[in-house]
C-alpha positions in Angstrom: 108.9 98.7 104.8 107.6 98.0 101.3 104.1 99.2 100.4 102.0 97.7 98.5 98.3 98.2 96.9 97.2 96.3 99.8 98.8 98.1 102.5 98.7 101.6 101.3 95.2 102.0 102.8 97.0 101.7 106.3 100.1 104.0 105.6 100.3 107.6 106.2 99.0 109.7 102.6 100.7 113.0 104.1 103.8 113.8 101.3 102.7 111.4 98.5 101.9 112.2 95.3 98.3 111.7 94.5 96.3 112.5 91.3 92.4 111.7 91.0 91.5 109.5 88.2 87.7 109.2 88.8 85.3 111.0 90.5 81.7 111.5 90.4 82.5 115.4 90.7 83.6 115.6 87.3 85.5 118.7 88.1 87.9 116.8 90.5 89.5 114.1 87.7 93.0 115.1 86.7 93.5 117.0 89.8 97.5 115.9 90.8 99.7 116.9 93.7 101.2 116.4 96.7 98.7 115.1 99.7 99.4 117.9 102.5 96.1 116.9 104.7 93.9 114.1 105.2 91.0 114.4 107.3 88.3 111.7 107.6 86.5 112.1 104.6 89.0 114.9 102.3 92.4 114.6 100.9 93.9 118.0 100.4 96.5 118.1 97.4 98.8 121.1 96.6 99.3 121.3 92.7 102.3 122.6 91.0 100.8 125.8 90.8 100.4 126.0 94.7 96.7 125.3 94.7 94.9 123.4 97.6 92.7 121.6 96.0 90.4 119.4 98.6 88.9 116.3 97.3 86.3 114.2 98.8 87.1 110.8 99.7 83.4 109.0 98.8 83.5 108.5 95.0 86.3 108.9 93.8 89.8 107.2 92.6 93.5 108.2 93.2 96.5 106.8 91.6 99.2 107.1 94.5 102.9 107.3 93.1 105.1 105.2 95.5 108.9 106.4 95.8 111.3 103.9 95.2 112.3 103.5 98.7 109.0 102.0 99.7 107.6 100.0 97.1 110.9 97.6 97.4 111.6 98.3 93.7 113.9 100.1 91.9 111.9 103.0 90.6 108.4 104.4 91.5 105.4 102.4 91.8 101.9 103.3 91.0 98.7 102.4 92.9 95.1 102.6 91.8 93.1 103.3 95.3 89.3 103.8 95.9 88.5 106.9 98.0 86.1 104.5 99.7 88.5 102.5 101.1 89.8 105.4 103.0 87.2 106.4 104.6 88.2 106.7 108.4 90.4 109.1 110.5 94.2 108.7 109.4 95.7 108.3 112.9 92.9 104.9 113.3 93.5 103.6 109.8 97.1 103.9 110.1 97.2 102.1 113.6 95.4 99.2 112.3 98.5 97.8 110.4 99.4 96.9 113.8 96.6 94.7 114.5 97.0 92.8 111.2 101.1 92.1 112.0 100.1 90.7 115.6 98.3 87.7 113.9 
């Protein structure tokens, strides 16, 4: 299934690359990594160095790199996301892609 800015917010974070490009924490911007945990309101990224590094998801901005074999394109895809659109448990925003496909 290809995902696209619009859907990402329903898909699963867990094992995508994010990296933070705003943040009202200044401390948090150019944090990058892999998303190991989400939990209502934190995204937990492990850097290259093996860091956890958790990042709130009120105010701030990720970039999510899209592999090739979801964004329906040949190479990677990038998408600009705002933390506030995350805001909810993962297992109830990922469920409610279902709703959306049933109308």
């Amino acid at each position: 299934m290809e995902i696209t800015s619009s859907k990402l917010i329903f898909h699963e974070l867990i094992g995508l690359v994010a990296e933070v490009v705003e943040a009202t924490n200044p401390s948090l911007r150019d944090i990058r990594g892999k998303v190991v945990d989400e939990t209502k309101n934190m995204i937990s990224v492990q850097t290259k160095v093996g860091q956890i590094k958790m990042v709130p998801k009120r105010g701030t901005t990720f970039v999510f790199q899209i592999p090739a074999r979801f964004s329906g394109k040949h190479a990677e895809r990038y998408v600009k996301i705002d933390g506030n659109l995350l805001l909810s448990q993962p297992e109830n925003r990922t469920k409610n892609i279902r709703k959306i496909r049933m109308r």
